[in-house]
GULO-183614 format. One record per residue (C-alpha): residue in one letter; x negated, y, z negated. Coordinates in pm, 1 decimal, padded with zeros to 6 digits. Each point is the difference from the previous one (the first is absolute). Layout:
SITE  aa         X         Y         Z
SITE   A         X         Y         Z
...
***
This chain:
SITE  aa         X         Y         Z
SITE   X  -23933.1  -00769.1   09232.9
SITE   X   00327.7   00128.0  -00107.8
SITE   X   00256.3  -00288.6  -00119.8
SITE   X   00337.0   00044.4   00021.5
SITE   X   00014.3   00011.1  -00430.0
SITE   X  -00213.7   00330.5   00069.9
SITE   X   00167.1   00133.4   00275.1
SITE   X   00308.2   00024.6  -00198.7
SITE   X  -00123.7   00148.0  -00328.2
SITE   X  -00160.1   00286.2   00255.7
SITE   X   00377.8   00035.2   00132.1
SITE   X   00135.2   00018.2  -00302.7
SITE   X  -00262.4   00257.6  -00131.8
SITE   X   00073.3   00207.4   00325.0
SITE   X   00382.0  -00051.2  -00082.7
SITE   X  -00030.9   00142.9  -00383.6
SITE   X  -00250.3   00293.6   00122.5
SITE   X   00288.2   00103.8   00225.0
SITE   X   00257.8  -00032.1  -00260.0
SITE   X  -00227.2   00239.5  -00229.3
SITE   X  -00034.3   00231.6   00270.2
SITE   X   00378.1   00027.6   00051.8
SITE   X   00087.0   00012.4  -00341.1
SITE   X  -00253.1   00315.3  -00032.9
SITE   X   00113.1   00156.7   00322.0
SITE   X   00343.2   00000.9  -00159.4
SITE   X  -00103.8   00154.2  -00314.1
SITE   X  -00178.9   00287.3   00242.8
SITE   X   00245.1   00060.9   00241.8
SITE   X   00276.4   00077.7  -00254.5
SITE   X   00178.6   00326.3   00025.3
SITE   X  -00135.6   00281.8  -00252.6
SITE   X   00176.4   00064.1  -00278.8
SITE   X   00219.9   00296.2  -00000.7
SITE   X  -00059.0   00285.7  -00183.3
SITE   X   00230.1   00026.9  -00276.4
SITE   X   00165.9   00370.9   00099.6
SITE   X   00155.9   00201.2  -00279.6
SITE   X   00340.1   00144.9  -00038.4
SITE   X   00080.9   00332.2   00038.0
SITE   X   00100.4   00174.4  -00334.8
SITE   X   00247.1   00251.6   00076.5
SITE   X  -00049.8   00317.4  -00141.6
SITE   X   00211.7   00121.1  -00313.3
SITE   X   00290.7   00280.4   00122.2
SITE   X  -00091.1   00344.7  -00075.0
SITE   X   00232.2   00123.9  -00241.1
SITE   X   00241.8   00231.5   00103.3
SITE   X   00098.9   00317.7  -00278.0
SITE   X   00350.5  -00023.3  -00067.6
SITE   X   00143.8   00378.2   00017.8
SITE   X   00092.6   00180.3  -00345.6
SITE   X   00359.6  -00068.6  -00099.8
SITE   X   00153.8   00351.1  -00159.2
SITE   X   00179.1  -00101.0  -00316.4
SITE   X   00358.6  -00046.6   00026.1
SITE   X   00227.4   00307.9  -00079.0
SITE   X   00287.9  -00058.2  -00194.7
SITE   X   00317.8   00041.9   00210.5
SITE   X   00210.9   00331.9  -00000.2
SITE   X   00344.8  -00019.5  -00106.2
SITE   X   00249.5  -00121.0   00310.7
SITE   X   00238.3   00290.7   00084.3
SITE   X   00326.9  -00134.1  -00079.6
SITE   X   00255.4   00160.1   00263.6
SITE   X   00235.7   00084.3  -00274.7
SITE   X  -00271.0   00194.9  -00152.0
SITE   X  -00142.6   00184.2   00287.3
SITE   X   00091.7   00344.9  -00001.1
SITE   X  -00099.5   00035.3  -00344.9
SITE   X  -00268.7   00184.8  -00176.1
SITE   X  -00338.9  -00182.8  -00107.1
SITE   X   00043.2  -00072.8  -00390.1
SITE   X   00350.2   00137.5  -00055.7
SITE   X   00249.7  -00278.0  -00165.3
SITE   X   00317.5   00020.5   00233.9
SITE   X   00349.8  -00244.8  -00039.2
SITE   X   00178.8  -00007.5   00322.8
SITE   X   00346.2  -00139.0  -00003.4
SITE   X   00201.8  -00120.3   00366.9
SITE   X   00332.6   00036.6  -00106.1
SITE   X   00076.3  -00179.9   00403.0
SITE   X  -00243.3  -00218.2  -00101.1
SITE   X   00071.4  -00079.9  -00385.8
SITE   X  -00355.8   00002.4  -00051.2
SITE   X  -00268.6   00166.5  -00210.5
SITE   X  -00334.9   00088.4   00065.7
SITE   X  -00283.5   00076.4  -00273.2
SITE   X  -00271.9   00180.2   00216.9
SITE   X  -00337.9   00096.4  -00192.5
SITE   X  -00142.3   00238.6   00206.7
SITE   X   00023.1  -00212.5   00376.4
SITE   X   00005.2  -00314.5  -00214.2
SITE   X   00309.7  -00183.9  -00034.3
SITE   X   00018.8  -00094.4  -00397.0
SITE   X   00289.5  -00213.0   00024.8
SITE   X   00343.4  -00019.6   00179.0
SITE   X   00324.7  -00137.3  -00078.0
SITE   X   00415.9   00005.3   00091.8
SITE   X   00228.1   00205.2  -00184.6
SITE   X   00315.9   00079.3  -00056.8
SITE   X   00141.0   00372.1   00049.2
SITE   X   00271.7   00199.5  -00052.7
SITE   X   00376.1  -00123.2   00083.8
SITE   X   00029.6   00253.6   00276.2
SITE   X   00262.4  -00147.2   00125.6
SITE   X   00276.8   00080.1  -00257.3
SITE   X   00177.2   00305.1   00075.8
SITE   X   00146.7   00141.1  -00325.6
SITE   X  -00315.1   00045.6  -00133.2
SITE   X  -00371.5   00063.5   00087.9
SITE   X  -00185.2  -00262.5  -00082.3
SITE   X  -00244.6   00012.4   00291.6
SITE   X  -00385.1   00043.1  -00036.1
SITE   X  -00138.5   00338.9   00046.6
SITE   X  -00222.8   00050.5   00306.2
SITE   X  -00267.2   00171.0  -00039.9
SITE   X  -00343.5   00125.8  -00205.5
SITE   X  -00040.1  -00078.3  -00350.4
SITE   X  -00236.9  -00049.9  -00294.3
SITE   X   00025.5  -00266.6  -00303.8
SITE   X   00153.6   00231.7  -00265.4
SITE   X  -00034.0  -00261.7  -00298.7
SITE   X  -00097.7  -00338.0  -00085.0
SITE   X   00200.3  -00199.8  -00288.6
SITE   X   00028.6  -00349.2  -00147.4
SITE   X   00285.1  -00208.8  -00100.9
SITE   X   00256.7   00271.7   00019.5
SITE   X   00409.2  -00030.7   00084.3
SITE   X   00146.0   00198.1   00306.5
SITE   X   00319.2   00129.8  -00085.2
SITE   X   00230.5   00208.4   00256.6
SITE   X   00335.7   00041.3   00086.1
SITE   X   00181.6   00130.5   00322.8
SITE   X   00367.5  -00056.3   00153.1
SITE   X  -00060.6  -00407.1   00026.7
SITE   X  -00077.1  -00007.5  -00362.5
SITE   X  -00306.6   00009.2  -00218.5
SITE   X  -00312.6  -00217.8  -00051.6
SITE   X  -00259.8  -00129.2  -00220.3
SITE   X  -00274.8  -00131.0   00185.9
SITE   X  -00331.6  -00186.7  -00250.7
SITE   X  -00314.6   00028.4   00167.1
SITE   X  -00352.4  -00079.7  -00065.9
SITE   X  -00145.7   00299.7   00171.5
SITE   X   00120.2   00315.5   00143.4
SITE   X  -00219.7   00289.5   00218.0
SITE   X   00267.7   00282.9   00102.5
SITE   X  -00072.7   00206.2   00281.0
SITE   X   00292.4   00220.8   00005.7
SITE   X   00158.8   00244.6  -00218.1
SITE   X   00293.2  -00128.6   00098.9
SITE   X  -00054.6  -00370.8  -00223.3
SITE   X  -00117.4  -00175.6   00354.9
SITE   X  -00334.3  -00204.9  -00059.3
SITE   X  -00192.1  -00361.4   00025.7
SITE   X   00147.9  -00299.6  -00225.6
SITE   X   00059.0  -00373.0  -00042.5
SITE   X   00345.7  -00078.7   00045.0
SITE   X   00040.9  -00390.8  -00182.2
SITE   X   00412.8   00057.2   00053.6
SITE   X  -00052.8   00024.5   00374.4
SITE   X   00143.0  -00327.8   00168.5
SITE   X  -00118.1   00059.9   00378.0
SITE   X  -00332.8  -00024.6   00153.5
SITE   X  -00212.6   00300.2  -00015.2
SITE   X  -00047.7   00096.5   00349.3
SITE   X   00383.0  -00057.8   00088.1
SITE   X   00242.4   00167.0   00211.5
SITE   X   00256.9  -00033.4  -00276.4
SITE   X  -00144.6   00349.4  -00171.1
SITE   X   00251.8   00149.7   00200.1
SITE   X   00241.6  -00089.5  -00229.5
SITE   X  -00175.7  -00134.7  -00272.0
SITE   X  -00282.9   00182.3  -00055.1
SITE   X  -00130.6   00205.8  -00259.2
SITE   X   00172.4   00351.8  -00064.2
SITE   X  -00274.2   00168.6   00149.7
SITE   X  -00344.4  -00172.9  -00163.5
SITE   X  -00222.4  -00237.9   00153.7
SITE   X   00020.5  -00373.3  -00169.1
SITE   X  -00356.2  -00171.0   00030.8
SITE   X  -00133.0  -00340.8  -00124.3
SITE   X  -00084.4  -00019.1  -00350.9
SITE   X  -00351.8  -00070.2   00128.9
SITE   X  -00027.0   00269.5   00229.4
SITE   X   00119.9   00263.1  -00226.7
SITE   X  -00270.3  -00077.0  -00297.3
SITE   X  -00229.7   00003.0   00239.3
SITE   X   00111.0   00345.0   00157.5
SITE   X   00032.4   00139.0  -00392.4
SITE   X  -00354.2  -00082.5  -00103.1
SITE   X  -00105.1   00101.2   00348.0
SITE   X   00196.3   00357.8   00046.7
SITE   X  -00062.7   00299.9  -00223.6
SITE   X   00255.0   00240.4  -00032.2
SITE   X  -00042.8   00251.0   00288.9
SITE   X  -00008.6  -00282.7   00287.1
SITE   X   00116.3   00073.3   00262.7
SITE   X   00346.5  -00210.0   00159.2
SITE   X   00134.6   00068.7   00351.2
SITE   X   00325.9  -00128.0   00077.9
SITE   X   00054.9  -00073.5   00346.2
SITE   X   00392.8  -00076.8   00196.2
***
């Protein structure tokens, strides 16, 4: 005969057996673990050939428009009397440029104006005195360097006693009595440049 003490301790057995059997239907019934996946690695670029660079060439000499009707390697001073400039032209190269002063072609008693025309550097001489005379009286000019390039006594020089610009109008009337007046830069440089024999053009 079953007593009640009994019949409980059989529930309560029943009870726990249940308990186990959830507890282990749990564990079961749980999803799989996933797989771990990997990662994609991605592939290193291909490298690409970089086309051959030619070596740099060094640059030709710019054409100066001053300069560009003359000959390849020939030395060439070109003055503008409209322009009261000078140009220095090594072959198509401009060498250096500067304003001038020209003759006084403006006076009337005498002729003081620049020749126009073709020449060549007859001489080249340092720290000499330009002497002269004509109707307005004579002179007695100190320079530091003087390149003739006419028979007549015209040529290149520094001119320290001049008062106006270089470049000026004023050589009209106060210009040079028939020479072209540079900077004292400008003329060394032309005189260690220019052999005798250059060749000068002298343009209106």
């Amino acid at each position: 005969m079953i007593t009640l003490r009994h019949g409980a301790a059989i529930a309560g057995a029943a009870a726990l057996l249940l308990s186990l059997a959830a507890c282990s239907a749990v564990a079961t019934t749980a999803s799989p673990a996933q797989k771990p996946t990997s990662t994609p690695v991605a592939a290193a670029p291909t490298p690409v050939a970089k086309p051959a660079v030619a070596p740099a060439q060094p640059a030709a000499p710019a054409v100066s428009p001053a300069c560009a009707g003359n000959q390849p390697g020939v030395k060439h001073i070109i003055v503008s009397i409209g322009e009261q400039h000078l140009y220095a032209c090594d072959g198509q190269s401009l060498l250096t440029d500067a304003p001038v002063t020209t003759g006084a072609s403006a006076i009337t008693n005498v002729n003081d104006a620049t020749p126009i025309g073709t020449f060549h550097i007859t001489n080249k001489i340092r720290n000499t005195v330009l002497a002269g005379r004509d109707v307005n009286g004579p002179w007695n000019d100190p320079v530091q360097y003087w390149m003739p390039f006419t028979t007549g006594g015209d040529g290149f020089h520094d001119a320290s006693w001049q008062t106006f610009p270089l470049g000026s109008p004023l050589y009209t009337t106060q210009g040079s009595h028939g020479c072209v007046h540079l900077p004292l830069d400008v003329i060394a440089t032309l005189f260690n440049w220019a052999p005798v024999g250059t060749l000068v053009t002298i343009e209106s």
